[in-house]
C-alpha positions in Angstrom: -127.0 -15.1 196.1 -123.5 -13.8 194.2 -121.9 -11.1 195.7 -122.2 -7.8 195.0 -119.2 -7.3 193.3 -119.9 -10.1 190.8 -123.5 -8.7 189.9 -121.8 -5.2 189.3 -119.0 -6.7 187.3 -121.4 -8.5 185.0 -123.7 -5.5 184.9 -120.6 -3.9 183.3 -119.9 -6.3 181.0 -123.4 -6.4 179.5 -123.7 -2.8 178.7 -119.9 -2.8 177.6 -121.2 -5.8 175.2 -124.3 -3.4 174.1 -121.6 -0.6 173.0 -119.6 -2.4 171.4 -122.7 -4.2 169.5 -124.2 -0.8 168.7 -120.8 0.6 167.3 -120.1 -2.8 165.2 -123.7 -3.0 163.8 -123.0 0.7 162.7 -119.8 -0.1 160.7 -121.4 -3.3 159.5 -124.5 -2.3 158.2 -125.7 1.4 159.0 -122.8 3.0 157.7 -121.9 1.3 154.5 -126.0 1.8 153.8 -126.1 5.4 154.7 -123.2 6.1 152.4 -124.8 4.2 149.3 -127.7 6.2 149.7 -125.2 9.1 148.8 -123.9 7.9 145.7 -124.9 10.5 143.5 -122.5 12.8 145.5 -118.7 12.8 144.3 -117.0 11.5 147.4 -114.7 14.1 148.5 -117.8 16.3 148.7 -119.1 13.7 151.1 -116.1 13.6 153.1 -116.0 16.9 153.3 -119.7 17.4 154.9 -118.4 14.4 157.0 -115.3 16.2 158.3 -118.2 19.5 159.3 -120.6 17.7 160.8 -118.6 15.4 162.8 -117.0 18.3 163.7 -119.9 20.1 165.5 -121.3 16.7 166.8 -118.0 16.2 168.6 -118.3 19.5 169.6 -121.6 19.5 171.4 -120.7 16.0 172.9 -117.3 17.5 174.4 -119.7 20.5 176.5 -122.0 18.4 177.2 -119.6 16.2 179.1 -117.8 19.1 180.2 -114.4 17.6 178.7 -113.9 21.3 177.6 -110.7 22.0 179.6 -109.4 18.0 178.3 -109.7 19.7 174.6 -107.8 23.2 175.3 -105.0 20.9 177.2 -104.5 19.1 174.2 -104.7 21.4 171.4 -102.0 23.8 173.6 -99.9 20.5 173.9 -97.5 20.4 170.9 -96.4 16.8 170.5 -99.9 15.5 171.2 -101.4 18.0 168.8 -98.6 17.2 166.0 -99.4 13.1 166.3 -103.3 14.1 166.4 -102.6 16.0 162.8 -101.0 13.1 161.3 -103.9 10.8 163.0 -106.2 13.2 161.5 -104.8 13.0 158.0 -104.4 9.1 158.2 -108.3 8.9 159.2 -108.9 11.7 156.3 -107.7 9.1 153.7 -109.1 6.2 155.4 -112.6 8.0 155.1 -112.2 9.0 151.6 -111.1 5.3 150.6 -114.1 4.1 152.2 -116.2 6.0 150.5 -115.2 5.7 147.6 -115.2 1.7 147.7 -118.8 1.8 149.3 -120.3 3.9 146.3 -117.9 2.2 143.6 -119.0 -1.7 144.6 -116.1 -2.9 145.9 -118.1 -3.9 149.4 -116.1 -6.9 149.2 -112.5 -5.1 149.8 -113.3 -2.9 152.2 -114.5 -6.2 154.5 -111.3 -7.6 153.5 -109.1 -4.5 154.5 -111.0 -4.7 158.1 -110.3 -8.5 158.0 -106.5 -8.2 157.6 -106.4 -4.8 159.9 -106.2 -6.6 163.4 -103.5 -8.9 161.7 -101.6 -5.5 160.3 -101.7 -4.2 164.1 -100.0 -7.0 164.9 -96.9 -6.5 162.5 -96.9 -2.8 163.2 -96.7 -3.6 166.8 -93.5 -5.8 166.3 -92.1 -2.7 164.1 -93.2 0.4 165.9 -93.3 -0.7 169.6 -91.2 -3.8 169.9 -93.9 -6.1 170.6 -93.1 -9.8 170.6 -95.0 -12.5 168.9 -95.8 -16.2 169.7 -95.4 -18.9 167.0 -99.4 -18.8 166.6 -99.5 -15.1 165.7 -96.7 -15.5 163.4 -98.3 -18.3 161.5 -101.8 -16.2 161.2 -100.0 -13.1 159.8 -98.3 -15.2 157.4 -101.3 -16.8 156.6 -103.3 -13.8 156.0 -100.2 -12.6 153.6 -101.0 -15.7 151.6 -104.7 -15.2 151.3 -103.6 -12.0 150.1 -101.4 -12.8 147.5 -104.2 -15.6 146.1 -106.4 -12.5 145.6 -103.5 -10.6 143.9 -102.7 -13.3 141.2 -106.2 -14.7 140.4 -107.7 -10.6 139.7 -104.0 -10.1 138.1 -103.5 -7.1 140.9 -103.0 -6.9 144.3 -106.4 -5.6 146.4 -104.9 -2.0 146.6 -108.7 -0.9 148.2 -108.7 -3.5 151.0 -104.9 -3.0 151.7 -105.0 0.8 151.7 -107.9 0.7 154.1 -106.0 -1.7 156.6 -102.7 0.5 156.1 -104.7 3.8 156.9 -106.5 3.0 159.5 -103.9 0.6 160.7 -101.4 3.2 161.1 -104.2 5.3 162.7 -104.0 3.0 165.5 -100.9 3.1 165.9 -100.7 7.0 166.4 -103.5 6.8 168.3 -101.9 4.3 170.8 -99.1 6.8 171.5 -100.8 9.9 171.8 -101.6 10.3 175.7 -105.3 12.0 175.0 -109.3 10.6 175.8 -111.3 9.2 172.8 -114.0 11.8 172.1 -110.9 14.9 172.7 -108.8 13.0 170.1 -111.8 12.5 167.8 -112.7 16.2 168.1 -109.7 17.6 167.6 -108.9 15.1 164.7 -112.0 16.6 163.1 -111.5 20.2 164.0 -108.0 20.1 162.7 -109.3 18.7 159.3 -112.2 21.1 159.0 -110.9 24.2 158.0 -109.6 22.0 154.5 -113.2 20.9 154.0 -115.1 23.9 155.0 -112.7 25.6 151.9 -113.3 23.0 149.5 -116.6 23.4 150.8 -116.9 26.6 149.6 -115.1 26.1 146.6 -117.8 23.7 145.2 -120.6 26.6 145.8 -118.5 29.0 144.1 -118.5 27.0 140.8 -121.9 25.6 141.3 -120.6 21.9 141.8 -122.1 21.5 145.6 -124.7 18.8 146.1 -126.0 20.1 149.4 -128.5 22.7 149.9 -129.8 22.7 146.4 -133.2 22.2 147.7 -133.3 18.4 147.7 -134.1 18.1 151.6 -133.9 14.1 151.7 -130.2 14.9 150.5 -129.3 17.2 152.4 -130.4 15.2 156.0 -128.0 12.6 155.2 -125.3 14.6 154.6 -125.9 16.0 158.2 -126.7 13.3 159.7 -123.0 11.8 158.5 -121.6 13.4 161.4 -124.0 11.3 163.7 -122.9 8.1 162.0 -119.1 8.8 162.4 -118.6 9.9 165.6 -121.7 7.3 167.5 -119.4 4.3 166.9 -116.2 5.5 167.8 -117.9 7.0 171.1 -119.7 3.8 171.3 -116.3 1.7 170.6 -114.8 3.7 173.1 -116.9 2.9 175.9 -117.5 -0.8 175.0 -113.4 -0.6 175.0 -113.4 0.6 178.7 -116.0 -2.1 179.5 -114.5 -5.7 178.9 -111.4 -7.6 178.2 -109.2 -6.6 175.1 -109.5 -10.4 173.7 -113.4 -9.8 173.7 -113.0 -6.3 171.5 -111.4 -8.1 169.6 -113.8 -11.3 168.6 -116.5 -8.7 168.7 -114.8 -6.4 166.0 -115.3 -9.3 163.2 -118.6 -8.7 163.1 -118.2 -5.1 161.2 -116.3 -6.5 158.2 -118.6 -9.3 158.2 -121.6 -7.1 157.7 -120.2 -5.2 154.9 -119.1 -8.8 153.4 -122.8 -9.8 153.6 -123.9 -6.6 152.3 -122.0 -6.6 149.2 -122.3 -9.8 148.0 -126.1 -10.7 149.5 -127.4 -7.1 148.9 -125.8 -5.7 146.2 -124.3 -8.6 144.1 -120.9 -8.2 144.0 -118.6 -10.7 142.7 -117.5 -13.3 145.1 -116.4 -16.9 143.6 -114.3 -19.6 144.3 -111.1 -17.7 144.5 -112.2 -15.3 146.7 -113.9 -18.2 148.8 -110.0 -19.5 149.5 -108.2 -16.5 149.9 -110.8 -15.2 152.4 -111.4 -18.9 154.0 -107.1 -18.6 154.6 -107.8 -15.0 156.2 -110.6 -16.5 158.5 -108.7 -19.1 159.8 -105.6 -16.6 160.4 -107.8 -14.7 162.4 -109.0 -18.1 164.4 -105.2 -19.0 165.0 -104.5 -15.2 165.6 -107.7 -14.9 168.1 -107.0 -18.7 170.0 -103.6 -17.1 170.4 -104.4 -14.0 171.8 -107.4 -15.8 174.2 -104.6 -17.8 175.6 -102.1 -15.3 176.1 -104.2 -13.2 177.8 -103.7 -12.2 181.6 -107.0 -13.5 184.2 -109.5 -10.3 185.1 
């Protein structure tokens, strides 16, 4: 019979697993989907309903787990509110990108900006907080920066689409990191800061009769709302997964997003993907084998 500490500990680990599962196979597959299925509407207006409807799911989550008083505390604390406004403007771009990419078939980038992201959080932690590298991780980053480079002279430009995304959302993190504040109170206040800006372009768009939403197409207008649901259930999800197990096994979980979308675009909806891209993509994956044996190694007992 094992002890009762082992069976709770592995009890833990499974339903940290589950979240993190749920929250990949959003990224992966449900969110590129849901935002293809709004490709009619010009993406800023889809951000925009985003931004709203994130907003109010965040809200509802925040009373419902009573983190009310976390939020207030926050928003009254001016360095922590200052770093969430430029988190919340790095996330705003990140989001637009995305979208963008999604509805413009370029799948394929946006798996290879969240390839090359956990490598970028690597240099930016050398940069921005003095961490120190082992041979391994050096060799993966310059790896992945070779890989890169393959796809920039084959195409005759660099991947500006993957990069941004991995720059965005890489220096996300890193604000993130620094700011002292829980996951869904960051998230929310992220969103209500960036609200006000899309409830005005909002607006706008009704003014001169540009809007999408609410012109009596139902189907349509379900999916804007239901955007806020699909943006803020994996982060919450992430969140908790994150609190759940070891670091190094977030991190060969998270793989699985940008291999969805890779899958997607090429598999579902055709997208270019030939030899080239086969090598430059084959260098990133094994950067991210060295980079993930590396960091398996390194990491301390639990």
């Amino acid at each position: 019979m094992e002890p009762e500490h082992k069976t709770s500990e592995a009890h833990r680990t499974r339903i940290g697993v589950l979240y993190a599962l749920a929250a990949f196979f959003m990224w992966g597959l449900v969110v590129p989907l849901h935002f293809k299925l709004l490709s009619s509407i010009p993406p800023l207006q889809i951000l925009a309903h985003r931004i709203v409807w994130a907003s109010l799911f965040a809200l509802g989550l925040i009373f419902a787990f009573r983190q009310w008083r976390q939020l207030v505390e926050a928003v009254f604390s001016g360095r922590r509110l200052l770093l969430l406004a430029l988190s919340a403007g790095l996330i705003a771009i990140n989001w637009l990108i995305y979208i963008w990419a999604v509805n413009s078939g370029h799948l394929v980038q946006t798996s290879l900006g969240y390839f090359i992201n956990p490598l970028l959080n690597v240099v930016l932690g050398v940069l921005f907080l003095h961490e120190r590298l082992h041979p391994a991780q050096v060799a993966a980053c310059l790896l992945a920066g070779v890989g890169v480079l393959v796809l920039g002279i084959s195409s005759g430009e660099m991947p500006w689409v993957a990069l941004a995304l991995a720059c965005s959302f890489g220096f996300y993190g890193l604000v993130r990191k620094v700011v002292q504040v829980a996951p869904l109170v960051g998230f929310c206040i992220e969103s209500l800061l960036l609200t006000p800006l899309a409830l005005g372009y909002l607006a706008m768009t009704f003014a001169d009769g540009s809007a999408a939403a609410f012109q009596g197409q139902i189907g349509l207008d379900v999916l804007l709302v239901l955007t806020g649901f699909t943006t803020a259930a994996p982060l919450i999800w992430f969140a908790a997964g994150a609190q759940r197990l070891k670091l190094s096994t977030i991190g060969l979980l998270q793989y699985l997003a940008p291999s969805g979308q890779l899958a997607l675009g090429v598999l579902a909806y055709g997208e270019a993907f030939g030899w080239v891209d086969a090598i430059a993509f084959g260098l990133i994956w094994m950067a991210l084998a060295i980079y993930t044996v590396s960091a398996l190694r390194s990491a301390p007992a639990q």
